[in-house]
KOLBAPA-262320 format. One line per field, with one value per residue (C-alpha): residue in three letters; residue number from 0; x, y negated, z negated. Coordinates in nm, 4 decimals. Each point is the difference from the previous one (the first is absolute). Layout:
BEGIN
vextor [Ala,...];
lumdo [NUM,...];
X [X,...];
Y [Y,...];
Z [Z,...];
This chain:
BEGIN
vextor [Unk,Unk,Unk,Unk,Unk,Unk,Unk,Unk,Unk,Unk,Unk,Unk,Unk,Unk,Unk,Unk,Unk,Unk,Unk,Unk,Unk,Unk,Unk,Unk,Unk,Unk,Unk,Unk,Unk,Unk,Unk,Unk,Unk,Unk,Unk,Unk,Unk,Unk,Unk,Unk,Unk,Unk,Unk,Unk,Unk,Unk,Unk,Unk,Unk,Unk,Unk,Unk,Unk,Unk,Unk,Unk,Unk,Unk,Unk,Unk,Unk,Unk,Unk,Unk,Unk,Unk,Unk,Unk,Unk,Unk,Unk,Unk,Unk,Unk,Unk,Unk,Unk,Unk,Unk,Unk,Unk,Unk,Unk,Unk,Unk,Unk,Unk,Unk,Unk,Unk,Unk,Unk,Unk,Unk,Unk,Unk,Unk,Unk,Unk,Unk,Unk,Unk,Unk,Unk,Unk,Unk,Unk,Unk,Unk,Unk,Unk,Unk,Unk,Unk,Unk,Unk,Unk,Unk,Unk,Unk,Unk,Unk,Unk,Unk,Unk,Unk,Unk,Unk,Unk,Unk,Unk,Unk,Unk,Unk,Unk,Unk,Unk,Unk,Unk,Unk,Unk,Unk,Unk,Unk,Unk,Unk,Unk,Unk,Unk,Unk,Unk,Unk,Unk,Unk,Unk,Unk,Unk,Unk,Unk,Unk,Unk,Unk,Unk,Unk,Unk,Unk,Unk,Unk,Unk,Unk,Unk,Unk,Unk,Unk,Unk,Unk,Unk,Unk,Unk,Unk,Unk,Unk,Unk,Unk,Unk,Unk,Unk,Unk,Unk,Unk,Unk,Unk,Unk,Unk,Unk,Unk,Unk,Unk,Unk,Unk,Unk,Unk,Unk,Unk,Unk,Unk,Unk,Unk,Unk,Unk,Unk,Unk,Unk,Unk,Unk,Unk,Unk,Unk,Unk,Unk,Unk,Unk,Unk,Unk,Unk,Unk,Unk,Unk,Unk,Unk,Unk,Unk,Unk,Unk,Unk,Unk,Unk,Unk,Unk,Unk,Unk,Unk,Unk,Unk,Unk,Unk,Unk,Unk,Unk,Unk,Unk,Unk,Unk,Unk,Unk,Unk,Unk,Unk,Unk,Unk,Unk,Unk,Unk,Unk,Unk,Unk,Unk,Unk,Unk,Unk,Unk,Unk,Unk,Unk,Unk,Unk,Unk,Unk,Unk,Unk,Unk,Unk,Unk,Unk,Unk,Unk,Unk,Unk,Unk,Unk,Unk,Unk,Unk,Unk,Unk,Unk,Unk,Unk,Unk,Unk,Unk,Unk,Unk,Unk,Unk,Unk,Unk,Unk,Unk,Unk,Unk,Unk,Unk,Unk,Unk,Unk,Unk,Unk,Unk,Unk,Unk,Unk,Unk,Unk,Unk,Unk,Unk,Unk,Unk,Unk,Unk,Unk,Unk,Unk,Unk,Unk,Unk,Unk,Unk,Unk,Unk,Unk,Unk,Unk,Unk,Unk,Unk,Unk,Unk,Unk,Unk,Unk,Unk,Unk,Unk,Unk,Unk,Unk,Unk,Unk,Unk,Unk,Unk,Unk,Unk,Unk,Unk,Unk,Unk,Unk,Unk,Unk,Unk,Unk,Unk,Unk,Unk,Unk,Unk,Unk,Unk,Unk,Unk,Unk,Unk,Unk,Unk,Unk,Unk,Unk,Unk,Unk,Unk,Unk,Unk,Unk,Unk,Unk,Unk,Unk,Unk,Unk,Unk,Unk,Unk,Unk,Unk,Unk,Unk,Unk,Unk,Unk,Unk,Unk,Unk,Unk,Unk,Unk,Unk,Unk,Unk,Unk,Unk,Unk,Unk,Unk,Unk,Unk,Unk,Unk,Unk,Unk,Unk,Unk,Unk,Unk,Unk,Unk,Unk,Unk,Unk,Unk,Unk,Unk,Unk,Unk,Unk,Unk,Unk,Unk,Unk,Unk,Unk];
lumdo [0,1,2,3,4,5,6,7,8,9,10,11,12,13,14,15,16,17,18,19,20,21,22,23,24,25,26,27,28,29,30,31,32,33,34,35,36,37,38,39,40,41,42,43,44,45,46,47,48,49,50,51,52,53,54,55,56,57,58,59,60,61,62,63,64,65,66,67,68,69,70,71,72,73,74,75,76,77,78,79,80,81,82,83,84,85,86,87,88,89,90,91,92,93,94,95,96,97,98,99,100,101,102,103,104,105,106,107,108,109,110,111,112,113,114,115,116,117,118,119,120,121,122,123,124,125,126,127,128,129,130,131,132,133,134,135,136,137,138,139,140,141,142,143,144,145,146,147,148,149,150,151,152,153,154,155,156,157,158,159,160,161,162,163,164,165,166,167,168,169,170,171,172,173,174,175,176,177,178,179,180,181,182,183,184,185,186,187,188,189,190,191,192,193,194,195,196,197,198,199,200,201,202,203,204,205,206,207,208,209,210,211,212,213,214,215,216,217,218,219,220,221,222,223,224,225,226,227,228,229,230,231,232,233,234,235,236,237,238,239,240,241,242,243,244,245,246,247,248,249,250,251,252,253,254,255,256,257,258,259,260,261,262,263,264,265,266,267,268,269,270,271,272,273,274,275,276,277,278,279,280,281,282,283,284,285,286,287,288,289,290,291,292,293,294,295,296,297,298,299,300,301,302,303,304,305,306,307,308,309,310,311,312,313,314,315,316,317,318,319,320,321,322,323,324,325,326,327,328,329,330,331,332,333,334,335,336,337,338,339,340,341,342,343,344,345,346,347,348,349,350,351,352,353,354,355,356,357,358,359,360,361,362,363,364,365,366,367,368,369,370,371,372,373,374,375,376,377,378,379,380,381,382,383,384,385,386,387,388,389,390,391,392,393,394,395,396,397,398,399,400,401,402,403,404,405,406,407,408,409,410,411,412,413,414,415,416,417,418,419,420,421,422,423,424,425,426,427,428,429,430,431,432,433,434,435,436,437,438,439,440,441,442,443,444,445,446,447,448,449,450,451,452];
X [-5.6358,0.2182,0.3110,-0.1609,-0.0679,0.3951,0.0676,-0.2944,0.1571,0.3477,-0.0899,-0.2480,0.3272,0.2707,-0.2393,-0.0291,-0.3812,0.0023,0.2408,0.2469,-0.2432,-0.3043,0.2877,0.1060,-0.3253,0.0522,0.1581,-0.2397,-0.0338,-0.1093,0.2469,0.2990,0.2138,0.0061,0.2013,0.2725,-0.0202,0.3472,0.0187,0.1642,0.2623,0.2392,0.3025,0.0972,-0.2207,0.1202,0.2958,0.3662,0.2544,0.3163,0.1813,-0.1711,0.0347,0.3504,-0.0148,-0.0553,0.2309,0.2585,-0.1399,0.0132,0.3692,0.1360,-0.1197,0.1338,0.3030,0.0551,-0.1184,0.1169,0.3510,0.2478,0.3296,0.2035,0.1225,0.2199,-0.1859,0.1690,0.1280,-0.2898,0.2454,-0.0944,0.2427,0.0710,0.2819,-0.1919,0.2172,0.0375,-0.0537,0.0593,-0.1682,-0.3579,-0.2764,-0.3408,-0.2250,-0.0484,-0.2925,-0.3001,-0.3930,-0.0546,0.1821,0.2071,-0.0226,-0.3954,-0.2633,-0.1358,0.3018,0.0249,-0.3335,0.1466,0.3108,-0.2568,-0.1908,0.2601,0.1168,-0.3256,-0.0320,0.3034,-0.1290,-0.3445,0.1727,0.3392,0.1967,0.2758,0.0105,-0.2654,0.2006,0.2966,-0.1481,-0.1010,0.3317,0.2616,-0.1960,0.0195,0.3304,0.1060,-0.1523,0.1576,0.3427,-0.0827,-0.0503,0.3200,0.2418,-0.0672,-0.0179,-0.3060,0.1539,0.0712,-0.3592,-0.1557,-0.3804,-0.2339,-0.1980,0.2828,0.0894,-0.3398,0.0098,0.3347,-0.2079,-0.3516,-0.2075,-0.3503,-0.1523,0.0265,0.3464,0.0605,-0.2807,-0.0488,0.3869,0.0628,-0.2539,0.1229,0.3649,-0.0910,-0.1375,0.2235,0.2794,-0.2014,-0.0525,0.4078,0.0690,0.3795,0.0723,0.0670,-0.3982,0.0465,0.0986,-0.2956,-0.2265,0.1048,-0.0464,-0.3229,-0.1130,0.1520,-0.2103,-0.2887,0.0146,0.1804,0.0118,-0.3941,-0.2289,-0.2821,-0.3220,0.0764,-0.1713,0.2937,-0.2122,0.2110,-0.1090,0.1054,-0.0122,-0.1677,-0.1772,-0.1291,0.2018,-0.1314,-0.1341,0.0032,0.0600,-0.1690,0.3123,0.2348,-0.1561,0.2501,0.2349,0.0983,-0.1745,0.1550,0.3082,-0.0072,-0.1594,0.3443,0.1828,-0.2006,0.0701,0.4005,0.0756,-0.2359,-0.0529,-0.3744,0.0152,-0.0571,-0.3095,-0.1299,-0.0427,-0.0447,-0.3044,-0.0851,0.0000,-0.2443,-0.2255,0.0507,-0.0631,-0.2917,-0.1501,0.0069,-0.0545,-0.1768,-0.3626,-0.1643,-0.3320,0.1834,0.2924,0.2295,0.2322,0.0183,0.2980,0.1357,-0.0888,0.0984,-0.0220,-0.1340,-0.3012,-0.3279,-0.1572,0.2562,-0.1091,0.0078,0.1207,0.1137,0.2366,0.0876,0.4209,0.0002,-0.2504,0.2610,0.2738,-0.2335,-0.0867,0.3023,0.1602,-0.2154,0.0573,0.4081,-0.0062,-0.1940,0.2408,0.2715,-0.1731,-0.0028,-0.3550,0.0850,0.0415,-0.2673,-0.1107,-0.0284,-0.3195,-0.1390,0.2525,-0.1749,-0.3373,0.0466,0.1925,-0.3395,-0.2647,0.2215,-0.0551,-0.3394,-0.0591,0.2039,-0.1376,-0.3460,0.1311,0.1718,-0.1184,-0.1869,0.2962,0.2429,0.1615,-0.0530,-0.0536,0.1958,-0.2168,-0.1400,-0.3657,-0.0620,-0.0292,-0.0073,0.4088,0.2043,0.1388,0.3391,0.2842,0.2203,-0.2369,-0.1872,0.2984,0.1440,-0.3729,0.0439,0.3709,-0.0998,-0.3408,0.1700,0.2871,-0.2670,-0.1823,0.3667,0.0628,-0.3470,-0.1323,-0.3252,-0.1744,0.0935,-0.3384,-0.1562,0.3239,0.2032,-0.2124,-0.0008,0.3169,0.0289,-0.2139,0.2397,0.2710,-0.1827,-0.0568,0.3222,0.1933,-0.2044,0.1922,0.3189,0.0772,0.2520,0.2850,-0.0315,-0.1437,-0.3015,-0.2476,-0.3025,0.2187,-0.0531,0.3070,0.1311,-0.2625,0.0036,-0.2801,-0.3629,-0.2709,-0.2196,-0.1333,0.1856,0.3034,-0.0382,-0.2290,0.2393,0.3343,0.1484,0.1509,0.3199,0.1997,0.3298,-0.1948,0.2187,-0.2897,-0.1150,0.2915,0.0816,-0.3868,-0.0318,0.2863,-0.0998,-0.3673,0.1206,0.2900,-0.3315,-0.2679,0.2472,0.0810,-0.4232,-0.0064,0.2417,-0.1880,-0.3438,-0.2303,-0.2640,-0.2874,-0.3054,-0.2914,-0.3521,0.1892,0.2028,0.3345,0.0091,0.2356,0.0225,-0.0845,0.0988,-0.2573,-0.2536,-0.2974,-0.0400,-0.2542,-0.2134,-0.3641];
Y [3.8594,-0.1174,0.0360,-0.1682,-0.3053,-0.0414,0.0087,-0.2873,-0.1968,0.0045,-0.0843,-0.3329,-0.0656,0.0359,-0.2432,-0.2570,0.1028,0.1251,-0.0668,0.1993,-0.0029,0.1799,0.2731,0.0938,-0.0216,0.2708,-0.2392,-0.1573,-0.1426,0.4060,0.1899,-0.1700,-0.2467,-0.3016,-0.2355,0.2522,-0.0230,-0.1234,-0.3914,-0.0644,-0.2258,-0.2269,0.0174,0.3014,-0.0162,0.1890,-0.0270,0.0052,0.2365,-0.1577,0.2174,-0.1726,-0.2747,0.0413,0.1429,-0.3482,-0.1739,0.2228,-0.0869,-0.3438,0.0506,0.1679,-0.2567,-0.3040,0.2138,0.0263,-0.3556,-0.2274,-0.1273,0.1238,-0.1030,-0.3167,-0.0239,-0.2538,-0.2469,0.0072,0.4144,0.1425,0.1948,0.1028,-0.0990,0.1660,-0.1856,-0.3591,-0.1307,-0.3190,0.0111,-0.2681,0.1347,-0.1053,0.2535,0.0440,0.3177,0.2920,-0.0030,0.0981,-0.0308,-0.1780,-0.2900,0.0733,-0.3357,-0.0767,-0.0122,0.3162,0.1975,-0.1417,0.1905,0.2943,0.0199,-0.0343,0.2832,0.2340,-0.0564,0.1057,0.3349,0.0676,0.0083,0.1665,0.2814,-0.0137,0.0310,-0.1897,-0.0760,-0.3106,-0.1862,0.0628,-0.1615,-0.3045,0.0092,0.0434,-0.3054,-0.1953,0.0634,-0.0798,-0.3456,-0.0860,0.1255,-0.1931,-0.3467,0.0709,0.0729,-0.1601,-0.4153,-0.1195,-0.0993,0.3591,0.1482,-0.0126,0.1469,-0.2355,0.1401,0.0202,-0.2982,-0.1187,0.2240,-0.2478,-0.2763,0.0329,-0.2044,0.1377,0.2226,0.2667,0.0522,0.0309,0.0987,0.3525,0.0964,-0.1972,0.2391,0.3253,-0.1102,-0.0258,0.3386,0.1968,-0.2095,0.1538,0.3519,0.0157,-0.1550,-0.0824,-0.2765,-0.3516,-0.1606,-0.2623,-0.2472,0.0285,0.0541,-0.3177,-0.1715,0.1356,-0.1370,-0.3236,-0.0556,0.1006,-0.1912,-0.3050,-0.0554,0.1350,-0.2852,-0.0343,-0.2694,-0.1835,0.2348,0.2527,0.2546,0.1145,-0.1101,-0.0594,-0.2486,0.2022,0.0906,-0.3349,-0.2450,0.1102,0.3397,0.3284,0.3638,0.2609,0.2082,-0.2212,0.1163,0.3362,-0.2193,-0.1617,0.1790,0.3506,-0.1796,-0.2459,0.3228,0.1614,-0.2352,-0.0742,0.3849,-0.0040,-0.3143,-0.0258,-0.3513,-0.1253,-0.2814,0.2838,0.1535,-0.3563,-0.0623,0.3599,-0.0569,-0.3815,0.1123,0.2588,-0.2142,-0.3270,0.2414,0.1664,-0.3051,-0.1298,0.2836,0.2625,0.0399,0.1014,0.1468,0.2217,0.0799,-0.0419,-0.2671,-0.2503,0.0577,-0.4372,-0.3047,-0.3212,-0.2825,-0.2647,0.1695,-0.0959,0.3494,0.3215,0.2216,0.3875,0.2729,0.3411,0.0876,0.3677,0.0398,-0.3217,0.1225,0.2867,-0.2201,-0.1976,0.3124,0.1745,-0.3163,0.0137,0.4101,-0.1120,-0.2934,0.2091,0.2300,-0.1824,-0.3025,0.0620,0.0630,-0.2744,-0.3222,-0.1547,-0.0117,0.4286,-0.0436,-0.2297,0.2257,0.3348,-0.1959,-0.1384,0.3558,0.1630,-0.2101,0.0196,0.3703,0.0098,-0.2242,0.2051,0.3346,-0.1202,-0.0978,0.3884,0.1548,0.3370,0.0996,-0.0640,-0.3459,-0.3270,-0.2537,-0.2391,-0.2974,0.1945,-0.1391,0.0295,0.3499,-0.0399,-0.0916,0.3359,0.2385,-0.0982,0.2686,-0.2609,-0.1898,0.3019,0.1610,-0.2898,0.0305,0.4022,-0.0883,-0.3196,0.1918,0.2938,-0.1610,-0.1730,0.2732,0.1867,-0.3043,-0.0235,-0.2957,0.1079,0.2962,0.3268,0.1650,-0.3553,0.0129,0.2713,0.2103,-0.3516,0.0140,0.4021,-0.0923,-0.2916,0.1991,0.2528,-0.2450,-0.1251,0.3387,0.0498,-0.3060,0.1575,0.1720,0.3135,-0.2281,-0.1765,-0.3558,-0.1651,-0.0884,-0.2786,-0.2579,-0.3563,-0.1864,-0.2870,-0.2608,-0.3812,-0.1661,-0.1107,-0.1906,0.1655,0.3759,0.1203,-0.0395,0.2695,0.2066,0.0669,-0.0083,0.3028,0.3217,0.1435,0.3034,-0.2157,-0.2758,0.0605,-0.0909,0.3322,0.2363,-0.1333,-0.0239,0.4028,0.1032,-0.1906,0.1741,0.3347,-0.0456,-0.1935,0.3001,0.2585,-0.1255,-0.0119,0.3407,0.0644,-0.1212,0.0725,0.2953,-0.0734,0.2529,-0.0178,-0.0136,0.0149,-0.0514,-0.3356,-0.0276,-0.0515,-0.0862,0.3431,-0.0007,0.2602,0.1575,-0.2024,0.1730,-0.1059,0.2248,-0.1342,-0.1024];
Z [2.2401,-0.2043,0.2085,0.2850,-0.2386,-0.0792,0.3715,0.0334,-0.2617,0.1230,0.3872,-0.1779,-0.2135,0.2617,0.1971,-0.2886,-0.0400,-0.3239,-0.3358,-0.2253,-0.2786,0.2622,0.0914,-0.3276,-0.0838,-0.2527,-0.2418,-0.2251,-0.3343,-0.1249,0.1777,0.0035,-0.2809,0.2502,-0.2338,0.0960,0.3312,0.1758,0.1163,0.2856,-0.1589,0.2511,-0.2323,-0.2049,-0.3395,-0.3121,-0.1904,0.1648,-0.1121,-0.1513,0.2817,0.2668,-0.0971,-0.0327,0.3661,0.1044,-0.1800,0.1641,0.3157,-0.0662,-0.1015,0.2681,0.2625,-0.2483,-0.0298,0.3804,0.1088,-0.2351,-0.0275,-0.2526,0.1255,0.1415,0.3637,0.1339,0.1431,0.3390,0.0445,-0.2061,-0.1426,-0.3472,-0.3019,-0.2409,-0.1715,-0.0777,-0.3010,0.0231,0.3612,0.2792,0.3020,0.1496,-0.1446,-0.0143,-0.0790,0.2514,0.2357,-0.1988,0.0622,-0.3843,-0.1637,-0.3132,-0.1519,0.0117,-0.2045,0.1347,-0.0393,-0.3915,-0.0773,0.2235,-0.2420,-0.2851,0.1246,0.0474,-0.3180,-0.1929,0.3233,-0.1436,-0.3892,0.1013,0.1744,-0.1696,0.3392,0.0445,0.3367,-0.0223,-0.2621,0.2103,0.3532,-0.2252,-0.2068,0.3065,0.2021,-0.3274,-0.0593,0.3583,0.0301,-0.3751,0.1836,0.2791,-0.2533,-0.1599,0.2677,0.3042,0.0463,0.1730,0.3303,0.0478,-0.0647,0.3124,-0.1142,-0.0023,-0.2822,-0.2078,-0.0213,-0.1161,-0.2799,-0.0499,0.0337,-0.0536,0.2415,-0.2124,-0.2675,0.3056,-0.0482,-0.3851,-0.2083,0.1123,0.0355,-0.3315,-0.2353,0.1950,-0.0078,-0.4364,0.0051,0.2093,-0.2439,-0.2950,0.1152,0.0478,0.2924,-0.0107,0.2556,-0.0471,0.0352,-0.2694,0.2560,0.2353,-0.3057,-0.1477,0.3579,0.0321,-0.2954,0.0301,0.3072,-0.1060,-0.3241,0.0768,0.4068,0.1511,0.0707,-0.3157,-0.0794,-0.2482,-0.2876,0.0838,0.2641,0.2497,0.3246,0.3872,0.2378,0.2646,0.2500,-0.1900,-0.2846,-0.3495,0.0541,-0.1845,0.0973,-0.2014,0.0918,-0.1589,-0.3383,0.0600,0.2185,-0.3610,-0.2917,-0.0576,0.0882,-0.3026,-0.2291,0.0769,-0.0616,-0.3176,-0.1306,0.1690,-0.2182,-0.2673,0.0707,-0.0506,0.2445,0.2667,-0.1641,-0.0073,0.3454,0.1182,-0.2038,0.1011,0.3312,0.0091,-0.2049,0.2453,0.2749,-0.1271,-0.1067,0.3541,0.2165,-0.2075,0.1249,-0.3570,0.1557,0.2819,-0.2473,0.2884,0.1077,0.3202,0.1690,0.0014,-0.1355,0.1357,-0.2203,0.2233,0.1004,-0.1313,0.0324,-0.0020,0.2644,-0.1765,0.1829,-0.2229,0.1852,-0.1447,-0.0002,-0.1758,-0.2345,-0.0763,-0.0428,-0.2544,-0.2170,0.0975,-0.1976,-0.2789,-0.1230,0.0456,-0.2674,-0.2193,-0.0080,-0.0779,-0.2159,-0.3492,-0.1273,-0.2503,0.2581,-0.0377,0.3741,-0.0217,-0.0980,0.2756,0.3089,-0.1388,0.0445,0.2953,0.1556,-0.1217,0.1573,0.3443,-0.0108,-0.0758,0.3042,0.2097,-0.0730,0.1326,0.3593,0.0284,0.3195,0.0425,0.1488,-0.3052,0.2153,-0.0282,0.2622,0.1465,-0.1915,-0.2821,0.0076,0.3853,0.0335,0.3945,0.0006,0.0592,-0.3167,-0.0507,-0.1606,-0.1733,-0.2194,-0.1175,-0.0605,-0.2285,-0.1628,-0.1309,-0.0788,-0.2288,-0.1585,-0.0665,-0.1838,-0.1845,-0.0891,-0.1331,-0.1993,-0.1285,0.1532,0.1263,-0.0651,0.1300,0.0590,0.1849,0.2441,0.0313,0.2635,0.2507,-0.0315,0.1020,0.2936,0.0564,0.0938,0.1642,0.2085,0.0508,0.0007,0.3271,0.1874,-0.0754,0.3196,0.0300,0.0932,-0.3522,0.1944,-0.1893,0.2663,-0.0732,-0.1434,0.0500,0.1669,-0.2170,-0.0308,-0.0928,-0.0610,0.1867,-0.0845,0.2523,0.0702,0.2897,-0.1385,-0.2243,0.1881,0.2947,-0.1279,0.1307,-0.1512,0.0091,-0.1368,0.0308,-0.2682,-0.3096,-0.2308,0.0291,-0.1558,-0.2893,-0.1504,0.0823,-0.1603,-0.3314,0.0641,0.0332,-0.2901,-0.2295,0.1115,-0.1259,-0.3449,-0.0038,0.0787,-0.2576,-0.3044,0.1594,0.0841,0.2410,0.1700,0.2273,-0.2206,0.1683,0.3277,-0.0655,-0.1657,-0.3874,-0.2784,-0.1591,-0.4151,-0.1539,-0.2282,0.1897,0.1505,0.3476,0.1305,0.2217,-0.0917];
């Protein structure tokens, strides 16, 4: 009798007549412990393994490694040289799928840098150091009329923030992890632009003339900021500190939405009402900006105090927009925009680093952040490409903008953020233990009794 009941219940099952809970009927509240029973989670859910996660980053490497430039060609032959003292011939870089001397490729070079100190292997620093190295040879050597990239020369010139905040704070670090090439030069012009030649309002914020005159980009908070904290640590000079910190105060103050905890991605002056949408990468650069100035701003300026505030109520806000599946969306507060790889990968970098550094609290944040990259370990395909990312975006004031701009596993955005994720998630695993206690992941205490009750 029984027996012929199981076949009934499969046939009404298979036909969409009857559930999985009448089938497995068996299970009930007296038989069976049915807070352990398995979810059926989208993403992985537990904590990585600092092996896979450096499984990844190797992935991420090796494509990097293979696709982006690391020599000069003549402009004309292709040939590559090799001999570029002093040279007089037309050049520009080999064909590669990723700029050298963008934005995106300045937190690239940052986040090989810190793969390389999370898993001590030397061949990240090196794809950020020879690239470095190169375009410094490239300044030094060669006059402008025979340079024939594009991109290059704007790194020469800067026509924005876009081409000299990013590369100025990596060019600094690789500089102070050893780095022994001749950066000084496009440090100092980096910093000249930023600080004496980019369009600012009147009360010093650092601001653009378009898509409209007078408006401000979230992202130019990292376009400028870690730059200046750099510069502030590489020279000792206070001036730099200062407006690191006047801008993220002068941006928060405009475009910080206090009861979401998350920012509007512009502001344009002449508007009577600012229209708000949160978009997520330039949330990342925002808090992304934030954990770097800490780091490097001593805890005795007297604008630590407000940064460290204003860092902590950004996260806070954040952390409630996270997605069941460890993402976050495209505009953070409209959950029905897609999950997007590069800003929630900028998000477990920046909250992880915060939590190392003590920032915000461990227990509150750490296992959003496991789930983070989880989450973003997933869109890491075998050949190393990050898939989800958002192509480069400017700015909207209305929702389809955001909602359909497309994805891309050419959009730079994307590499740079996992690597610094991966590198962050590690040194987290490091100094942390972490379990599944009554099924969901917890800080582990030692000493602590965390039987479940």
């Amino acid at each position: 009798m029984k027996h012929s009941f199981s076949k009934i219940a499969t046939l009404l099952f298979t036909c969409g007549l009857v559930s999985t809970a009448t089938v497995h009927a068996q299970k009930n509240d007296a038989t069976a412990p049915l807070h352990l029973l398995q979810p059926d989670y989208p993403t992985p859910y537990g904590t990585p393994q600092k092996d896979s996660i450096k499984k990844v980053l190797d992935r991420v490497y090796k494509f990097l490694d293979a696709n982006s430039a690391s020599k000069i060609v003549n402009a004309t032959t292709k040939a590559e040289i090799t001999n570029y003292i002093k040279g007089n011939e037309d050049i520009m870089f080999e064909p590669g799928a990723f700029r050298l001397t963008s934005y995106e490729w300045g937190v690239t070079y940052a986040g090989m840098l810190l793969a390389s100190k999370a898993t001590g292997e030397k061949y990240f620093a090196d794809y950020s150091n020879k690239r470095i190295k190169l375009i410094a040879d490239i300044a030094e050597n060669y006059q402008e009329k025979n340079i024939k990239d594009k991109d290059m020369l704007k790194t020469l010139h800067p026509e924005a923030l876009d081409f000299a905040g990013a590369l100025c704070a990596a060019f600094i670090k690789a500089k102070q992890d050893g780095l022994k090439a001749n950066v000084d030069p496009l440090i100092n012009n980096y910093i000249d632009f930023i600080s004496n030649k980019q369009f600012r309002f009147q009360d010093g914020t650092l601001a653009r003339n378009r898509p409209q005159d007078n408006t401000l980009w979230l992202d130019d908070m990292f376009m400028s900021v870690p730059a200046l904290a750099q510069m502030g640590k590489y020279t000792g000079d206070v001036k730099y500190f200062d407006d690191a910190v006047k801008q993220v105060n002068q941006f928060s103050g405009r475009m910080f939405n206090k009861e979401k905890g998350i920012y509007m991605h512009g502001w344009v002056q002449s508007m009577e009402d600012h229209p708000q949408f949160h978009w997520g990468r330039a949330n990342g650069w925002a808090v992304m900006t934030m954990v770097e100035l800490l780091e490097v701003l001593p805890k005795n300026h007297p604008g630590y105090a407000g940064v460290l505030a204003q860092l902590q109520a950004h996260i806070k806000g954040l952390a409630k927009y996270q997605d069941g599946t460890g993402f976050w969306h495209q505009l953070l507060d409209r959950n029905d925009t897609y999950l997007e790889t590069s800003a929630t990968a900028i998000y477990a970098y920046s909250i992880a680093r915060a939590i190392n550094r003590g920032y915000v609290d461990k227990m509150t944040y750490a296992p959003a952040v496991l789930l983070a990259w989880n989450a973003v370990a997933s869109k890491v395909n075998d050949k190393g490409q990050v898939e989800g990312t958002c192509v480069g975006t400017g700015m909207g004031f209305d929702p389809a903008f955001y909602y359909y701009r497309p994805i891309n596993v050419f959009a730079a955005h994307g590499y740079g953020p996992v690597l610094l994720a991966g590198a962050e998630v590690i040194f987290l695993l490091k100094d942390s233990q972490f379990e599944i206690n009554d099924s969901s992941i917890q800080l582990k205490i030692e000493g602590k009794n965390n039987q479940h009750k």
